[in-house]
C-alpha positions as CSV (number, residue, x, y, z in Angstrom):
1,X,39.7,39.2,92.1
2,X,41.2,40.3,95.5
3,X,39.8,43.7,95.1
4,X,36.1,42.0,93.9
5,X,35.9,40.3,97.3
6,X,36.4,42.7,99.5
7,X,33.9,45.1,97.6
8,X,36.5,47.2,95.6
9,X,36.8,48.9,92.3
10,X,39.4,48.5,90.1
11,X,41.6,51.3,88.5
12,X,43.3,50.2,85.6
13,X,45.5,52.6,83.9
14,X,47.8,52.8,81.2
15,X,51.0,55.1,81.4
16,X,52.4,54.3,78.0
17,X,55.9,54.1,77.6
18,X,57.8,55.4,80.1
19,X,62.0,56.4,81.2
20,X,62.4,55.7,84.8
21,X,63.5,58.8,85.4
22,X,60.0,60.2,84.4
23,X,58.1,57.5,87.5
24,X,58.7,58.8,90.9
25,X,61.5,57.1,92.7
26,X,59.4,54.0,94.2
27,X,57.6,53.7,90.7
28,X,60.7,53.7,88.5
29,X,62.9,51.6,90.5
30,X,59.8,49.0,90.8
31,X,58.6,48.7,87.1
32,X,62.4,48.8,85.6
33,X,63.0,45.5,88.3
34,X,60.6,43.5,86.2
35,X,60.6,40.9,83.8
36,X,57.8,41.7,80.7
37,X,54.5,40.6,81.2
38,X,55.2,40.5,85.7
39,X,53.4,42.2,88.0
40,X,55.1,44.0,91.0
41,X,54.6,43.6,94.3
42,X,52.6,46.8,96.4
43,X,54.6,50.1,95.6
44,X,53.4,53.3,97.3
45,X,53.4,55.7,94.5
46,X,52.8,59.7,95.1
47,X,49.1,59.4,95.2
48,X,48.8,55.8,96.7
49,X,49.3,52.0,96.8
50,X,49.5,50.6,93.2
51,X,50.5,47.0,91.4
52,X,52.5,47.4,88.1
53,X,52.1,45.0,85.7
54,X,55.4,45.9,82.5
55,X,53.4,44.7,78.8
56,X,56.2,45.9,76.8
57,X,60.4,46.8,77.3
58,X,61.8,49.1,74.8
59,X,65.3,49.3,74.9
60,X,67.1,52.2,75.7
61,X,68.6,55.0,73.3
62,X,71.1,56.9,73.1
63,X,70.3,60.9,71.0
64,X,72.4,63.3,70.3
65,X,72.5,66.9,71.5
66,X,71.7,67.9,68.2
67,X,68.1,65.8,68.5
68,X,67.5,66.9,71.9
69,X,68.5,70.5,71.8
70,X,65.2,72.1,70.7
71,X,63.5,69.9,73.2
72,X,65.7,70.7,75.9
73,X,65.7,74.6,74.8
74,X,61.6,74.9,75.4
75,X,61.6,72.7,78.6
76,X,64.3,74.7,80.2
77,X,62.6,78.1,78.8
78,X,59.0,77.3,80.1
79,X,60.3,76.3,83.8
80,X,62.1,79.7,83.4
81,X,58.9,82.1,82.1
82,X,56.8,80.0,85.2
83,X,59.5,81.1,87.5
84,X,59.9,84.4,86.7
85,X,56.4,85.1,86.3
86,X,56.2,84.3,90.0
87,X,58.6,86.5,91.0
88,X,56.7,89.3,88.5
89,X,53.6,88.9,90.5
90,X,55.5,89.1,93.3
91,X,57.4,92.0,92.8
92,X,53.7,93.5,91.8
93,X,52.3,93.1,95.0
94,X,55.2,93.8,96.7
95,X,54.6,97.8,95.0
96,X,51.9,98.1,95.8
97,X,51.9,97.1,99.6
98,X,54.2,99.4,99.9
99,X,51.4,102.2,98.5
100,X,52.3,102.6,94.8
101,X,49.2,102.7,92.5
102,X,48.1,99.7,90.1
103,X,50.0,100.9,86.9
104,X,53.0,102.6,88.7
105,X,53.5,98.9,91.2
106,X,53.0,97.2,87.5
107,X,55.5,99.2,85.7
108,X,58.1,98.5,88.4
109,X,57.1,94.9,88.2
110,X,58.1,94.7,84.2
111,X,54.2,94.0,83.4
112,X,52.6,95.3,80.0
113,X,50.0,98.4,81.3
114,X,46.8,98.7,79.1
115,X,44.1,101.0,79.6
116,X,41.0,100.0,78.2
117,X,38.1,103.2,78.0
118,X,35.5,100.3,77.7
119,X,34.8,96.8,77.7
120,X,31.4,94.8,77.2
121,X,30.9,91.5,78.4
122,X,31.7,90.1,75.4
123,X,34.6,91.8,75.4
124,X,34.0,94.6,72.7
125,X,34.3,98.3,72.6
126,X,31.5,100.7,72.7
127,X,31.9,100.7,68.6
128,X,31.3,96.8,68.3
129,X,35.4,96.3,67.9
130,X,37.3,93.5,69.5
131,X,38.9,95.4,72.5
132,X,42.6,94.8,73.2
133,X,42.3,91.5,75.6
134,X,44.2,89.0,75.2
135,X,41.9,85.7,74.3
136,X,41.9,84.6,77.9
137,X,38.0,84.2,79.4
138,X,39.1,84.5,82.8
139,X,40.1,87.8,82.4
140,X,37.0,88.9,81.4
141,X,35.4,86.8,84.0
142,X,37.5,88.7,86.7
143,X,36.6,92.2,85.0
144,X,33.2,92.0,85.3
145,X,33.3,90.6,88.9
146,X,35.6,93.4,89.8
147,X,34.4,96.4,92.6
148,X,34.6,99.9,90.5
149,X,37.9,101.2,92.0
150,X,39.5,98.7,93.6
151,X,42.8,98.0,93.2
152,X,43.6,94.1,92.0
153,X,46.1,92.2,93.4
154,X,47.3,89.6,90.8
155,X,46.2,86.4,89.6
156,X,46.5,83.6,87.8
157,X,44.3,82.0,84.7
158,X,44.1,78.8,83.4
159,X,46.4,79.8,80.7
160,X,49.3,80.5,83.4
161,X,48.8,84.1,82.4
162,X,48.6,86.2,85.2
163,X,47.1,89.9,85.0
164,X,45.8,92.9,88.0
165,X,42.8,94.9,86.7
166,X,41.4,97.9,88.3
167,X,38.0,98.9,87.5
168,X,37.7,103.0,87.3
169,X,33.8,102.8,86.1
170,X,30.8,101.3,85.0
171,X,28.4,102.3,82.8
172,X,24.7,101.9,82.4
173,X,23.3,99.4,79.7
174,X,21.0,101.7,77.6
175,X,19.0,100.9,74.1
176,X,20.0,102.2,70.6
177,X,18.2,103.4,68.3
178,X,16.9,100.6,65.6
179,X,18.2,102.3,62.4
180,X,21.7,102.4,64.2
181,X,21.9,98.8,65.1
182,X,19.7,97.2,61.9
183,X,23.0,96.0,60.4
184,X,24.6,95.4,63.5
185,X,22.2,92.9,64.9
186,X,21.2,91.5,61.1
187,X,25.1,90.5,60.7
188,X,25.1,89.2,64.3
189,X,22.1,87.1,63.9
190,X,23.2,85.6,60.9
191,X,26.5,84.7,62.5
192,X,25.1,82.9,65.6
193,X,23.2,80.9,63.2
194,X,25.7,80.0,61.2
195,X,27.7,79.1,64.2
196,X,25.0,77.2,65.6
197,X,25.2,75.4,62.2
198,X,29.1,74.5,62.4
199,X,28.9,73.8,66.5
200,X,26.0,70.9,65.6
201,X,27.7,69.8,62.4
202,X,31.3,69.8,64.6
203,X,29.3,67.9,67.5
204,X,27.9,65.1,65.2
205,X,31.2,64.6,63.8
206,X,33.1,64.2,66.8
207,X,29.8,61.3,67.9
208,X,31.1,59.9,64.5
209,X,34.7,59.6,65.6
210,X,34.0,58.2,68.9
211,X,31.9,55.4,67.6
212,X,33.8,54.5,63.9
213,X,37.2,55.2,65.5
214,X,38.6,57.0,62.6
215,X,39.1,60.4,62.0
216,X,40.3,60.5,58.9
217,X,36.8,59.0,57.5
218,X,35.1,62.0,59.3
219,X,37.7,64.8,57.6
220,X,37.1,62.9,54.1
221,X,33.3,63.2,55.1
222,X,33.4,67.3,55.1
223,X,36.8,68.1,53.0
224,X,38.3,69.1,55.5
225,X,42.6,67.6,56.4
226,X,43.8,66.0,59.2
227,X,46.6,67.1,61.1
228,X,48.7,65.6,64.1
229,X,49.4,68.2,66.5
230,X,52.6,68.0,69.3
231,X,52.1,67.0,72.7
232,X,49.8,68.9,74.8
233,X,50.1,70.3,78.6
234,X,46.7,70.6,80.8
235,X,48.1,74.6,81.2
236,X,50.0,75.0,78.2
237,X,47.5,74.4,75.6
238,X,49.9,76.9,73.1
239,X,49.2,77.8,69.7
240,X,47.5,74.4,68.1
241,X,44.2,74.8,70.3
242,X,42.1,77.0,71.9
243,X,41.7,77.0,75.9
244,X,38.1,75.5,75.4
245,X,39.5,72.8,73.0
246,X,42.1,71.9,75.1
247,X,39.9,71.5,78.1
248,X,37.9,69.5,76.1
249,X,40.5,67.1,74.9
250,X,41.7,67.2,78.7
251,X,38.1,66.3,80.0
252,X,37.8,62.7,78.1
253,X,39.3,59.6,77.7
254,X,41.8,58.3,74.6
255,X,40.2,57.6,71.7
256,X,36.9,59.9,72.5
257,X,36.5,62.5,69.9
258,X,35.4,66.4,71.2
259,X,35.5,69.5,69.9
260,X,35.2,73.5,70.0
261,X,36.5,76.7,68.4
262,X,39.5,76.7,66.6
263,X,42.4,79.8,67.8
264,X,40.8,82.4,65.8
265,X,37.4,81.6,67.3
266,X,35.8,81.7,64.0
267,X,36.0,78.1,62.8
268,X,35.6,74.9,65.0
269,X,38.1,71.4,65.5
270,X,37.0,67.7,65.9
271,X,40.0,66.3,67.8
272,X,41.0,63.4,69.8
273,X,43.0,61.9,71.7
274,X,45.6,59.1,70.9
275,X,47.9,58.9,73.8
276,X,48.4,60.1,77.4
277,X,51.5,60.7,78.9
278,X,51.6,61.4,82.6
279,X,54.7,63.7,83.5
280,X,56.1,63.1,86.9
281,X,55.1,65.9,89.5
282,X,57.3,68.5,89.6
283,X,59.4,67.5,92.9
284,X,61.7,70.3,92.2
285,X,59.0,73.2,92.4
286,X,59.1,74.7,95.6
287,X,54.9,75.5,95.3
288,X,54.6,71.8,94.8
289,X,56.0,70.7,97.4
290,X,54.7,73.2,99.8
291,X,51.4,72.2,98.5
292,X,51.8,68.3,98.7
293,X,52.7,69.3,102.3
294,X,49.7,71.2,103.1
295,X,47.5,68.2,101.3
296,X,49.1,65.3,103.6
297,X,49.0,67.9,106.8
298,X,44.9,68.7,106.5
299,X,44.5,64.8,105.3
300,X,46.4,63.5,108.2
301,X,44.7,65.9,110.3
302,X,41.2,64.6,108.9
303,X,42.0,61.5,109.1
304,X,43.0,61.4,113.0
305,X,39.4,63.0,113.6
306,X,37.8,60.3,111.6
307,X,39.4,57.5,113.8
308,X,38.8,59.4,116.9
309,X,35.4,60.2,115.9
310,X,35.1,55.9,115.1
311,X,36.9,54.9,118.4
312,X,34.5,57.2,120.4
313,X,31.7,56.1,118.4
314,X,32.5,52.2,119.2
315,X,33.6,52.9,123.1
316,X,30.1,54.3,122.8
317,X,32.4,57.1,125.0
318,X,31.3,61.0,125.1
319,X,33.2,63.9,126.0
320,X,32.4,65.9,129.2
321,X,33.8,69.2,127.8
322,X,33.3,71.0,131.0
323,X,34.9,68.7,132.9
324,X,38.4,68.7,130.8
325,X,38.6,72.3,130.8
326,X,38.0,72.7,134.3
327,X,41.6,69.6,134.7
328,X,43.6,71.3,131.2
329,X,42.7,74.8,131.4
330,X,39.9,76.8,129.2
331,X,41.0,76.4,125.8
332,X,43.3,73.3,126.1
């Protein structure tokens, strides 16, 4: 109602059931002071002022390492692979500032080299064969945009993978012959309709999901199972889904059913969302906090301009530029 009258929107969100070790310090220390069904007072969390308002207490639990230790295993291993691919990449570079070539600075890096004697931009071989890439379209992306000859320094997909590509040449498109492509394109054609056929068919059921709510009734509708998959990460989208699919899943609310190709690319998944659970920012990463750093420093830095630019603008004041360089010095 506060908000209403002095013309502003509200935010609601719900972040599920949470440990206070998983809220930031302000956060967890607030919401773990309450009583259920109380509403805090202001608490600056790490993107802004918020009110928390506890629906539920769950008391806490006590698990054994034998429950944990899987969990803790991956958690510790993934922070690991991040870290080392860092220093990987780093290493990379490193090589090759100091004049080694692309596959001799990857090699001392500890990076897989693969030479590829051609690549389409639908990533296939001259023959028609799936070339050896992994299934990450950035890579392919980055490929084509390459110069011919350059050497790549490295970089990161969506996927966390990173890769350095080096382009030796390019070759002309040119037209073949019709009796040496007849089946080619006839098998071709036939699967772009059928998967224009299973991409509207996936598209209405997921519209089905969305409005009745149940999944389950939309599986039954084309034989097809249901199955609950683990938690998801926005850059970890693993084995379960493919990129697209989990940047689908990613893009829309709880509840809101999407879909896209399955792993192999050859079939298609109507998925959706039950729960969100927001992780803490990483604190501990040193590129997060260097970056949360740089964030506050150019929003401070625009916000001081935007008050100045306000007070000046109400003063109805100007700035006789000439005259200030001529009492600071040229360049003050």
């Amino acid at each position: 109602q506060i908000g209403k009258k002095r013309g502003l929107a509200a935010n609601e969100l719900s972040i599920g059931t949470q440990t206070e070790a998983a809220l930031d310090a302000a956060r967890g220390k607030a919401a773990f002071a309450l009583a259920e069904n109380t509403v805090s007072a202001p608490v600056k969390g790490p993107f802004g002022w918020v009110l928390m308002r506890v629906t539920k207490i769950t008391p806490g639990a006590d698990k054994t390492l034998a429950e944990v230790k899987d969990e803790l295993t991956k958690t510790v291993q993934t922070q690991l692979a991040g870290s080392m691919l860092v220093d990987i990449a780093n290493a990379y570079q490193e090589a090759m500032d100091s004049g080694d070539a692309l596959a001799d600075a990857a090699k001392k890096a500890g990076m897989r080299v693969v030479h590829l004697a051609a690549v389409d931009s639908r990533g296939l071989t001259p023959d028609g064969s799936k070339a050896d890439l992994p299934d990450d379209p950035d890579l392919l992306a980055q490929i084509r945009q390459a110069e011919v000859g350059e050497e790549g320094e490295p970089f990161q997909t969506k996927i966390t993978n990173y890769y350095a590509i080096k382009v030796d040449g390019l070759t002309p498109p040119k037209l073949k012959p019709l009796a040496e492509v007849r089946t080619a394109a006839t098998d071709e054609w036939t699967a772009q309709q059928r998967h224009q056929r299973l991409d509207a068919k996936a598209k209405a059921l997921a519209a089905q999901v969305t409005k009745d709510g149940n999944i389950t009734a939309a599986a039954k509708a084309v034989g097809a199972t249901v199955r609950k998959s683990p938690g998801l990460q926005r850059s970890l989208p693993g084995t379960t889904f493919s990129p697209a699919l989990s940047a689908a899943l990613f893009s829309k609310p709880v509840a809101v059913g999407v879909y896209g190709p399955d792993v192999s690319g050859d079939g298609m998944v109507v998925a959706v969302t039950t729960s969100v659970l927001h992780l803490p920012p990483p604190t501990e990463n040193p590129q997060f906090v260097e970056g949360v750093k740089r964030a506050g420093a150019e929003m401070g830095s625009d916000l001081t301009l935007s008050l100045a630019a306000a007070a000046l603008k109400k003063q109805g004041s100007r700035i006789n530029q000439d005259r200030v360089n001529q009492v600071t010095g040229e360049g003050s």
